[in-house]
C-alpha positions, 0 to 999 in steps of 0.5 A, spaced: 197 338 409 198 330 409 204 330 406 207 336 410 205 332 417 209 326 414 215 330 413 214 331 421 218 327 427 214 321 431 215 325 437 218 333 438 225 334 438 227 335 445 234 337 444 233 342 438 233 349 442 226 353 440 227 359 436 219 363 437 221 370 439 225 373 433 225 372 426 231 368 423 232 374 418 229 380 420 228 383 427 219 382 426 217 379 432 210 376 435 209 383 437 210 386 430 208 386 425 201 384 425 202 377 422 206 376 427 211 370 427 211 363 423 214 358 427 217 351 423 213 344 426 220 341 424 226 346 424 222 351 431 225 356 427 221 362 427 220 366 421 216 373 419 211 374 413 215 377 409 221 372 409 216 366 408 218 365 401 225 365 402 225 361 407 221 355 405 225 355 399 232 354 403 229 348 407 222 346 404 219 346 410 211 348 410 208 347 415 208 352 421 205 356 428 203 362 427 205 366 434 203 373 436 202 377 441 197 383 443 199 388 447 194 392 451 194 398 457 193 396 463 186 400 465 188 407 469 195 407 469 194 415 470 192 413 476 198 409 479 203 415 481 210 414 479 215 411 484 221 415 486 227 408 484 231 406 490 234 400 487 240 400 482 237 397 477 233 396 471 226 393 468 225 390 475 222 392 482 224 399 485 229 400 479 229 405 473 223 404 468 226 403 461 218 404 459 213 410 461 207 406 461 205 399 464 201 394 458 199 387 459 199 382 453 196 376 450 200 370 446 195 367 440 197 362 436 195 358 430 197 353 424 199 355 417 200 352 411 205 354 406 203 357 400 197 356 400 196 361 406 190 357 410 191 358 417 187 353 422 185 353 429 189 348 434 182 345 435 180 344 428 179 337 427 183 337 420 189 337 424 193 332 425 194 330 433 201 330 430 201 336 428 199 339 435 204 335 440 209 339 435 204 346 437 204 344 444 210 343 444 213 349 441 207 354 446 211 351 452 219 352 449 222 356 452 226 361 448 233 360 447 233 368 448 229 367 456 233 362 457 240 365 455 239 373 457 236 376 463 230 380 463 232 385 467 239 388 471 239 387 478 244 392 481 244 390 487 245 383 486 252 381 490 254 373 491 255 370 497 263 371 499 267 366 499 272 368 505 271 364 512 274 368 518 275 366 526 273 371 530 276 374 535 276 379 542 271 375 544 269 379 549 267 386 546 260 388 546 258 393 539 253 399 542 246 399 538 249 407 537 254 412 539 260 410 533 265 413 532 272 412 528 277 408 532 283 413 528 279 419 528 273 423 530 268 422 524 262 419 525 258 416 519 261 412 513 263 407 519 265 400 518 266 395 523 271 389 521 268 382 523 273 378 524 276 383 530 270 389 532 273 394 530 270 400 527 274 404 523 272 409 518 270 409 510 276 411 503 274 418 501 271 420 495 273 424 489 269 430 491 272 430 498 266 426 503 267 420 505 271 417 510 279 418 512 281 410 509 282 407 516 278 401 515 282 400 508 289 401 512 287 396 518 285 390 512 293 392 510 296 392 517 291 386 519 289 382 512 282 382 516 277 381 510 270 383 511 267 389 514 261 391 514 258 398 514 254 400 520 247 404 520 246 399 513 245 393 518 237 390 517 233 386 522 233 381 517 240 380 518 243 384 511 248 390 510 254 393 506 259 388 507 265 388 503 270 383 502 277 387 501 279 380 498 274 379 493 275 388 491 267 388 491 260 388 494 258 381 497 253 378 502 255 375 508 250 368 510 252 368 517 252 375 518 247 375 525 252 370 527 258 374 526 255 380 529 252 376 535 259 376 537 261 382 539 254 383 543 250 386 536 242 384 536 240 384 528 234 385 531 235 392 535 239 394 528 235 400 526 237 402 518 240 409 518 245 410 513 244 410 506 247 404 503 252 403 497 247 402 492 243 407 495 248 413 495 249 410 487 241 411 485 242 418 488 248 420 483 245 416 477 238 420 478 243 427 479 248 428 475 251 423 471 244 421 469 241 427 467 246 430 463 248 423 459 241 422 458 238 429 458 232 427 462 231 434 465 227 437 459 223 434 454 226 431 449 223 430 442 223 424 439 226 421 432 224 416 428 226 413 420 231 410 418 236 413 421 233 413 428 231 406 430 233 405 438 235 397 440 231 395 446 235 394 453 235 386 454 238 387 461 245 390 461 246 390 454 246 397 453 254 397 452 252 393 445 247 397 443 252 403 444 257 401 440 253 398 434 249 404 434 256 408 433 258 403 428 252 402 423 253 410 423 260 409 419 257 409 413 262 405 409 261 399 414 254 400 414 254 399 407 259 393 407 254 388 411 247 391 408 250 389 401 251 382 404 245 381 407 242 379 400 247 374 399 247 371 406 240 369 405 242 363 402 245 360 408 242 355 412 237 358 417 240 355 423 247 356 421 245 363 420 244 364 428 251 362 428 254 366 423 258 373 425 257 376 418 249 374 417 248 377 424 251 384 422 248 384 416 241 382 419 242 387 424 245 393 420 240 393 415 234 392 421 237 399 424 237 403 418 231 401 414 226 404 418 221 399 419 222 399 426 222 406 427 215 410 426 211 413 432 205 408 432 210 403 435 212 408 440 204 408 442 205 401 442 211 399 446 214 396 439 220 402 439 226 398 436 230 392 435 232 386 440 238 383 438 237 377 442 240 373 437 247 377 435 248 377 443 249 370 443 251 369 436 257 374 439 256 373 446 256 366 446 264 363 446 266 369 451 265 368 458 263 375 460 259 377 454 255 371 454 252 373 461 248 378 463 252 382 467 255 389 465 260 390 461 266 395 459 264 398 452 271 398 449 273 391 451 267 389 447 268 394 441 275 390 441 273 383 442 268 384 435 273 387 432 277 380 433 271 376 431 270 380 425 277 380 424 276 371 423 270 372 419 272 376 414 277 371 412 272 366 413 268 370 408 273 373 404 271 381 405 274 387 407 275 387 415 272 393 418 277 393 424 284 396 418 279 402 417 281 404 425 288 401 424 294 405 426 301 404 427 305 406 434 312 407 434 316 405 441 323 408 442 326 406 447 333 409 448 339 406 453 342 410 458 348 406 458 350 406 451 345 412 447 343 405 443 336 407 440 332 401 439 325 402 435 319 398 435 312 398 432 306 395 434 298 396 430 292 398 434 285 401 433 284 404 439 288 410 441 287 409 450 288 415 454 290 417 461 288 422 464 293 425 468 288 428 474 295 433 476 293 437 470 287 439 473 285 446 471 280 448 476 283 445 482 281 452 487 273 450 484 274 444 486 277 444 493 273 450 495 267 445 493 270 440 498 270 444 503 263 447 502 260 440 502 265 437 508 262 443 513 255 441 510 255 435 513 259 437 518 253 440 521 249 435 518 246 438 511 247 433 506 250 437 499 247 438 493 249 432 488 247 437 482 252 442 484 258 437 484 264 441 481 269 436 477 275 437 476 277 439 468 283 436 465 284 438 457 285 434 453 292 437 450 294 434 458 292 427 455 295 428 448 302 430 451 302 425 456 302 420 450 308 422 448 312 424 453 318 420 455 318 415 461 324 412 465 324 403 464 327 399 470 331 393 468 332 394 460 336 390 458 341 393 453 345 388 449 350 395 447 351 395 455 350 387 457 347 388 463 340 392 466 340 398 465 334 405 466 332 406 458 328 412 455 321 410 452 317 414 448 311 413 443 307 417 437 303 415 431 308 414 425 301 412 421 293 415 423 287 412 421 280 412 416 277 413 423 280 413 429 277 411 435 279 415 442 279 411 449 279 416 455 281 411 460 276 413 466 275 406 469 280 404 474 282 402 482 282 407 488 286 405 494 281 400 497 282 396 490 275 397 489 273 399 481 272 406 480 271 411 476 273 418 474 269 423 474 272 428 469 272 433 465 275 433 458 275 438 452 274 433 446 273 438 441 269 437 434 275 437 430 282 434 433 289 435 429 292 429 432 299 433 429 304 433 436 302 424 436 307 424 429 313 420 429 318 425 428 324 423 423 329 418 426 336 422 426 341 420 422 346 420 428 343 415 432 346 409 434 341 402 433 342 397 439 346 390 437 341 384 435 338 381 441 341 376 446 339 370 448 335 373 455 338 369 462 332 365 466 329 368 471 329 366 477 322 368 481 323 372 489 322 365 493 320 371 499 314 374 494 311 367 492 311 365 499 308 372 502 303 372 496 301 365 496 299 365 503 294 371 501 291 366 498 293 366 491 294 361 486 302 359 485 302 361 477 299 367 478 304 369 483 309 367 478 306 372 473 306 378 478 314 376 480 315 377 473 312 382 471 314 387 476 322 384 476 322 381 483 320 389 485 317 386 492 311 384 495 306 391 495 308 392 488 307 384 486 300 385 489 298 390 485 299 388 479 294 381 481 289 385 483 288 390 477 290 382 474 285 378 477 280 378 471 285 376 466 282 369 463 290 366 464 290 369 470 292 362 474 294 358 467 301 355 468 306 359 466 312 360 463 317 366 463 317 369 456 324 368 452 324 362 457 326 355 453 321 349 452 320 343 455 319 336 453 324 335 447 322 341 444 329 344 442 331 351 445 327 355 441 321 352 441 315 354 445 313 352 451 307 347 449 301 349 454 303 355 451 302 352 444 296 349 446 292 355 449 293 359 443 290 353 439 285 354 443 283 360 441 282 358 434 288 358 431 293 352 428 299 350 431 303 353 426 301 360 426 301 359 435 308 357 434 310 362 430 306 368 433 309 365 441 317 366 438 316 372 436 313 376 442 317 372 446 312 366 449 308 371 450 301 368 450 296 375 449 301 379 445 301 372 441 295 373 438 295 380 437 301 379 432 297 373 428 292 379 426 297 383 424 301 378 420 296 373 418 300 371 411 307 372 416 303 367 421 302 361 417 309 360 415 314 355 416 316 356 423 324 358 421 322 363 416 316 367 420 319 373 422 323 374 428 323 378 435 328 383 433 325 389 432 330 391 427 327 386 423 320 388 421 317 390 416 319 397 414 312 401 415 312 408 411 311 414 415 304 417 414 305 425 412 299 427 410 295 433 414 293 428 422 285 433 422 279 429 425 271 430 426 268 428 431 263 423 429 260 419 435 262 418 442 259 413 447 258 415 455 258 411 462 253 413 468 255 410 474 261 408 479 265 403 475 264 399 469 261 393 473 254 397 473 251 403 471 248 404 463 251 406 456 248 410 451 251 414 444 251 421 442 251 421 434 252 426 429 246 425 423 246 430 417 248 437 422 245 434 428 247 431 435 243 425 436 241 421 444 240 413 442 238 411 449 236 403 448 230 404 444 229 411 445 232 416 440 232 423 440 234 430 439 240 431 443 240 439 446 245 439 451 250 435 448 255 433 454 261 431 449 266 432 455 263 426 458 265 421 453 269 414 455 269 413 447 269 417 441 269 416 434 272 421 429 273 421 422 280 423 418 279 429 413 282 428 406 
């Protein structure tokens, strides 16, 4: 013990973050197994039994806390009566419960010494006070994986608004009751702006109930930004409150003044109304929730190997649904768990900042069942939690390293990306080329019949849905009717028997491949801007191709939605009608490109723009890309723009020549340094800019499709001709699918709501819910946001 307390420092390190709640190696916690963890004195990192001796052999570290946790069930929990959820969120007061039992629990602690296997109380007086101040000071860390992950998911939660308004009409006085819409005769889903008192009704809503969007309309003419909903308002002084600014939900901290103005006591206010997040709670518990989780019945429990669920850390089931979906496909599975053994060796600490050791460590915790067995379901030890991949994949990006609800495809791409970078670190097969497929563009001069063809690689096939393609619109509409005279009379509808429109996936697959007109085409045959003919189609298809029905969007008030539709997405798919046809041999190509003239941005847009409030580079960018259309259109684009992570970056039209000495083909040098910024040298950022026309997002897209192109001399890497790229053969082999796995969304928008997968395991549809999985009966396949299919040789 001697020489082990020698090795440790005078005093704890305060700066070296404390890892006690999961095993740097395997998913074992102070809750599982019995032996609990094994905590460093010198390192903090924490280790399970059966790592130990691989652990001591990489850092010669001996001496350890033993931590563990015992849980217990609360006394009479029958006795406590389920509570109905009345908030949107989980984990927390008054939220959906991912747990059926209450339990409490103990934390135990003790020292170890290694190998000798001697544990020693804290009080023993063989222990060194060195060794303790070390103990103490692990007990009272907080782990990184507290600190950096919430708990629980509060739906409901809304920031304070960052829009002052001068409130006018200083002499109306709002009745406590009695309101009615100022363009109309409804009467509820009233909302009345702060800034003038009007009262103007709600947006409606797919299903026909809502309001007639005249509060939407007057923010239009008015540019009024807050309003809140009346019937919601508190004595506390809370409500609805919508920021038509800020596309969102907020809170309002001079509510009772604002309300005062126009005569309106909060303290008179009596909630009638239910709120937003109310009437969200209410369809999570009918439709969407029932059937995606299928909660309805009693479903029957799965565990082994292939069956262990991953814990819900707070908003983190979009990652648990794609990496369950992902550790289903066995040649990926079987790529990272052979790895695992061979990343052992690494660093323990660098191992928490490895992408390929995380995948490995999760992968074979998923599948080698040791997290997956009734008793641990009796013991609320179900599962896995991924704490330390979340910050490991998490930790660089601004939204994935939070708490907040994510989109599951932007994530599925964002990994991709970070597996991409990895596996040229760790020179292994990149998981992302088994999704890869080539999309052939051909754009056709209406001046000249010029044909230009342009091919670009993607892993995700992203459909529209063309909701006109609607099959059973006489359903729908007479639902409509049915639930508008329901309320009417003041009955509320029946949530369970919503009907939604169905659109077949036939509509979708056409409409990828149906010619659209383009403005403003500059022709080199014609020299001048001209409309040109577009279509796209797959001139090659995957090993596994990824579907992305395109559900999430904006409604007309610029708030996120989504669409509630059904499509048909069959078991087996032949993706036939996507394939290029052959090119034909009278075509005519469009001459080389030529220089492209500045563009000169609508000083009238940027300034009706900027006085909105937004910022002068993002202004520029809506000009651009809208080609000086007008206002309406340039603020479209900001708004479905605003959470782009270069939105107010300085800005620089592509194709336009650099500053500051660097030549005219140089690129502009922000430009430069924001690709370097994301990992990337100065070669390949100038090389990837020249040839998508300073364009900063297509830069990097073009990087990970020529990573040997990309590392070039910059005047011999490639070009931004589209006759000039590399010829891709045409794949002509049979296009026919099976339908794997698919994840599905419950909720209004891809800000809030949960995830979960279906998976097909030996014959079998498979409901992975967090931690709990289980046979899946109804299986709701019409529902997916993504689906994963596999080629059939």
């Amino acid at each position: 013990m001697d020489e082990c307390v020698s090795k440790l420092s005078a005093q704890p390190n305060l700066l070296l973050p404390v890892y006690k709640e999961e095993c740097v190696y395997s998913f074992d916690s102070p809750e599982f197994p019995e032996t609990g963890l094994y905590v460093s004195l010198s390192s903090y990192l924490a280790v399970g039994h059966d790592h130990l001796q691989q652990f001591v052999n990489v850092t010669n570290e001996h001496f350890f806390l033993n931590y563990r946790r015992v849980k217990t069930v609360r006394a009479s929990p029958e006795e406590e009566p389920s509570k109905k959820p009345c908030k949107l969120g989980i984990g927390i007061e008054g939220g959906f419960s991912t747990r059926s039992t209450e339990y409490e629990s103990e934390d135990l602690y003790r020292l170890y010494l290694y190998p000798s296997e001697t544990y020693f109380e804290l009080d023993d007086p063989k222990v060194p006070e060195k060794a303790r101040v070390h103990a103490r000071h692990i007990m009272s860390a907080q782990s990184p994986k507290a600190s950096s992950l919430p708990l629980e998911w509060d739906g409901e939660e809304r920031r304070a608004t960052n829009q002052r308004i001068t409130q006018i009409n200083a002499g109306k006085t709002i009745p406590a009751q009695g309101w009615k819409c100022e363009r109309c005769d409804l009467t509820s889903n009233l909302w009345l702006n702060l800034t003038s008192g009007a009262i103007l009704c709600g947006r409606k809503f797919f299903d026909g109930s809502g309001g007639n969007n005249h509060a939407v309309d007057y923010y239009n003419e008015t540019k009024y930004p807050l309003a809140v909903k009346l019937g919601t308002i508190t004595a506390s002084g809370r409500g609805d409150v919508f920021s038509y600014p800020e596309d969102d939900m907020v809170e309002d901290p001079l509510l009772k003044e604002h309300l005062a103005h126009f005569g309106i006591d909060v303290e008179a206010m009596k909630k009638t109304e239910k709120t937003v997040a109310e009437l969200e709670v209410e369809i999570n518990q009918t439709y969407e929730w029932k059937i995606l989780t299928e909660s309805e019945g009693e479903l029957e429990r799965l565990f082994g190997p292939e069956f262990t669920g991953m814990r819900n850390m707070g908003n983190t089931c979009y990652i648990a649904s794609v990496m369950q979906s992902l550790s289903h496909i066995i040649p990926i599975r079987q790529l990272y768990v052979s790895l695992l053994q061979p990343k052992f060796t690494m660093p323990p600490r660098q191992a928490l900042e490895d992408v390929t050791f995380q995948m490995c460590k999760l992968f074979n915790g998923l599948h080698c069942g040791k997290y997956s067995t009734p008793g641990m379901a009796e013991a609320f030890l179900e599962g896995i939690t991924p704490s330390s991949f979340k910050r490991c994949v998490g930790g660089n990006h601004p939204e994935f390293r939070t708490g907040n609800q994510q989109d599951a495809q932007e994530f599925m791409l964002y990994l991709f990306t970070l597996l991409e970078r990895a596996s040229q670190k760790d020179s292994i097969e990149d998981i992302g080329k088994l999704f890869q497929f080539t999309v052939q563009e051909r754009i056709q001069c209406s001046v000249s019949k010029c044909v230009k063809y342009d091919c670009r690689n993607e892993n995700m096939l992203s459909l529209f849905v063309p909701m006109e393609e609607c099959i059973n619109r006489a359903e729908v509409e007479e639902y409509e009717r049915s639930s508008k005279a329901l309320e009417q009379s003041g009955q509320t509808p029946d949530p369970s028997q919503v009907v939604i429109p169905k659109v077949p996936l036939s509509s979708l697959l056409t409409c990828f491949i149906q010619q659209q007109t383009v403005t403003n085409f500059r022709s080199t045959a014609a020299n001048a801007l001209v409309d040109a003919l577009k279509s796209s189609s797959l001139l090659t298809f995957p090993k596994y191709l990824l579907v992305h029905v395109r559900r999430f969007g904006f409604s007309a008030d610029w708030r996120p939605n989504k669409l509630q539709v059904s499509i048909d997405m069959p078991e087996s798919l032949d993706l036939g009608l996507l394939r290029s046809p052959p090119r034909p041999s009278d075509e005519q190509p469009l001459p080389g490109d030529a220089p492209t003239p500045p563009f000169q941005y609508n000083e009238d847009i940027l300034v009706a723009l900027q006085s909105m409030g937004f910022h002068e580079n993002s202004c520029k960018r809506a000009c651009f890309h809208t080609a000086n259309a007008g206002p309406e259109q340039a603020t479209n684009w900001l708004m479905e723009h605003m959470d782009d992570p270069d939105f107010t970056a300085p800005f620089t039209p592509p194709g336009a020549a650099a500053g500051g000495g660097g030549g005219g083909d140089e690129p502009p040098e922000d430009s430069i340094a924001m690709v370097q910024g994301m990992g990337f040298t100065r070669i390949q950022a100038i090389n990837a800019l020249k040839n998508t026309n300073n364009d900063i997002e297509r830069s990097v897209d073009w990087i990970f499709s020529h990573l040997e192109e990309s590392n070039l001399p910059p005047d011999t890497a490639g070009s931004n001709n589209g006759d000039k790229q590399r010829a891709v053969e045409p794949d002509l082999k049979p296009a026919n699918y099976k339908l794997l796995s698919f994840i599905s969304h419950m909720g209004p928008s891809a800000l809030c709501g949960h995830y979960v997968a279906h998976i097909k395991i030996d014959g079998q549809w498979v409901l992975f819910n967090d931690e709990k999985v289980a046979v899946s009966t109804k299986v709701p396949k019409d529902l997916g946001y993504i689906y994963i299919y596999e080629r059939i040789e």
